[in-house]
N, C-alpha and C positions, 0 to 999 in steps of 0.2 A: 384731555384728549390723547386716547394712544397713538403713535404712531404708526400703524395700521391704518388709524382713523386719518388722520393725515394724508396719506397718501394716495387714499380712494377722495378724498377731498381734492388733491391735486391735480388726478387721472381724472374729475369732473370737470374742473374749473381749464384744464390744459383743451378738451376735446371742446368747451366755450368755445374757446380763445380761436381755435382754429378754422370753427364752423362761419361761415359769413353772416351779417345780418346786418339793417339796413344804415347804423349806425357806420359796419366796415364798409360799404358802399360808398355812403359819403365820405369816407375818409379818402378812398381809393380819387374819386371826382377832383377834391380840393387838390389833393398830391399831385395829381395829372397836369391840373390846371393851373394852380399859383405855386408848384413845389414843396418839397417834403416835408419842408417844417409845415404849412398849412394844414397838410394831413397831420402830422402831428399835434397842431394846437386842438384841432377837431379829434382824435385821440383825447388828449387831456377831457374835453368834455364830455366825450364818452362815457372814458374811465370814473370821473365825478359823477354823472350818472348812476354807473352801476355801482359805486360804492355809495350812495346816498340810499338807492333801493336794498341794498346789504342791510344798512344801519337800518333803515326803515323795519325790513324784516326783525330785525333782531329786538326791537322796540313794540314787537306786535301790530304798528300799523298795517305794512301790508297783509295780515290775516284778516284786519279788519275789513281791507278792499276789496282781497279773496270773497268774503263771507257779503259783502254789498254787491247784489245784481244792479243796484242802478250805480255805485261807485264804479263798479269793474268796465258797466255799459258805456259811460261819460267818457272815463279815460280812455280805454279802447277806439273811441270814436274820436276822441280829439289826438289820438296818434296816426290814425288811417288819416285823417285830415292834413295833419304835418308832413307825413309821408307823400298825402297826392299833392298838397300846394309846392314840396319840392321836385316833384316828378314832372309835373305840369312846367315848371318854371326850369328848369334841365333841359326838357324836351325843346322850348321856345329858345334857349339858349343855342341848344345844338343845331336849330333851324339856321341861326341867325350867323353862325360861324359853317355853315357850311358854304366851302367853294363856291358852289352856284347861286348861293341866295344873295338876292340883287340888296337887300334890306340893312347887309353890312357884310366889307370886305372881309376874307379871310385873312387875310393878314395884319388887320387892324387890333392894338394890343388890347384885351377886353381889360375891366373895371380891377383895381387893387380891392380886396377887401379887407375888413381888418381882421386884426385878430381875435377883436372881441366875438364878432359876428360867426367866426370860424369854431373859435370855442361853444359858440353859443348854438349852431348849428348840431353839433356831437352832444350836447347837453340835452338839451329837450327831447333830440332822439332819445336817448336814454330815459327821460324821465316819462315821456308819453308810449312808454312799450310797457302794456301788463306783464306782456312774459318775463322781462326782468323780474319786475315784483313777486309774482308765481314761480320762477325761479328758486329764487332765496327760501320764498315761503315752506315750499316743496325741501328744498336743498337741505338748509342750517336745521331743524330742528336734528335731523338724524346723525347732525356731529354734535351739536351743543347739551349737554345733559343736564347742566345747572339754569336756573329760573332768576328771573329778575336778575338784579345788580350785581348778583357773581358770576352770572356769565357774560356779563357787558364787555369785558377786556376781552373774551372768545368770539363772541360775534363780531366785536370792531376787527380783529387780528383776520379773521377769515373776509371779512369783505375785503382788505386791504388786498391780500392775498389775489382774491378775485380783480379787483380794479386793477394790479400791478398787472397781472398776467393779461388783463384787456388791455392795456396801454401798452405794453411789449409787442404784443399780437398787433396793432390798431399801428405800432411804427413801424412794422418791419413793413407791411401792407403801405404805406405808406412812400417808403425809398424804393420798395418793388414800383408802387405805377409813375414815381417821378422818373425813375430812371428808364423804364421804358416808353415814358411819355418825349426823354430827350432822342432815348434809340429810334422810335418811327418818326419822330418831328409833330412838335406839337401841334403844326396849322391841319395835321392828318389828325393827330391821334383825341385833341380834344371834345371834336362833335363827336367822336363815334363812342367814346366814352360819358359825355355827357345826354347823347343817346341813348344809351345800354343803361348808363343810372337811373335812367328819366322813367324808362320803362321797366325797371326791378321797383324803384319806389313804388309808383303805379301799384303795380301788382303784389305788392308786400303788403301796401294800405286798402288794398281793395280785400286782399284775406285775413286782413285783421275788421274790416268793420263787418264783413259777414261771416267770418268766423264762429265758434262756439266757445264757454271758457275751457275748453279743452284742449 
């Protein structure tokens, strides 16, 4: 791989990283609401995510998913799915912490979760988005030149690549909404963020199930 090729590989993976998507959403919500490391362990899942669709690509699966109208169909729709059961359940949240709602105090400390669940939250985002898969697909062949098992060490080193840059991107987003979650106070700033996430999911899962593979 020249180092040309490299650095338009970068100038991809960097413009990712930067662009929001539902996986940074969630991250933004956790971080608001349980603190930055929470965004970050949901990060970590992300990033596992997106480097698992990396290797996938580079193994020929997702071509194979690409090339499957009813694989691409399934998956597409059990990620709109994942998306609306956490937009829906955000939304009921942010009901429930609003000042005025009789159903529970605003100031009552909401549920710890763990970290499994947080991780585990950033992970299936990741793993139930075709566009990751389409991604890669689309992405890695035009750096990778070698076939089979000698380009195996190039496709692992570029998804890393990819996962690292999402996981940097996925923390800094992360100490950005804790710390302005401590700046307005969280008994404000939480419903209206778990508000705003409820209704990006929403509509993120709603144009991915009537979407096209395009």
């Amino acid at each position: 791989m020249t180092r040309e090729a490299l650095l338009s590989y970068l100038g991809v993976v960097a413009m990712i990283t930067v662009t929001p998507g539902p996986d940074t959403a969630i991250v933004l919500r956790n971080a608001a609401r349980h603190g930055w490391s929470a965004g970050v362990r949901t990060g970590v899942g992300s990033a596992l995510g997106l480097l698992i669709w990396g290797l996938a690509a580079g193994l020929g699966i997702a071509v194979i998913l690409a090339a499957s109208a009813f694989a691409f169909t399934v998956l597409k729709l059990a990620g709109a799915a994942y998306l609306g059961y956490l937009g829906i359940r955000m939304l009921w949240q942010a009901w429930q912490r609003h000042p005025g709602s009789a159903i529970i105090s605003a100031t009552e400390p909401h549920a710890a979760v763990s970290a499994r669940a947080l991780f585990r939250q950033g992970l299936i985002t990741n793993l139930l988005n075709p566009k990751a898969a389409a991604f890669f697909t689309a992405l890695l062949p035009q750096f990778v030149t070698g076939r089979g098992m000698a380009a195996a060490p190039l496709v692992v080193g570029l998804a890393l690549i990819a996962a690292v840059a999402n996981l940097s991107g996925q923390c800094v987003f992360a100490v950005a909404a804790h710390r302005t979650a401590r700046l307005i106070g969280r008994r404000y700033f939480e419903p209206i963020v778990d508000g705003v996430v409820g209704v990006v999911l929403l509509t993120l899962g709603g144009k991915l199930a009537l979407g096209n593979r395009t």
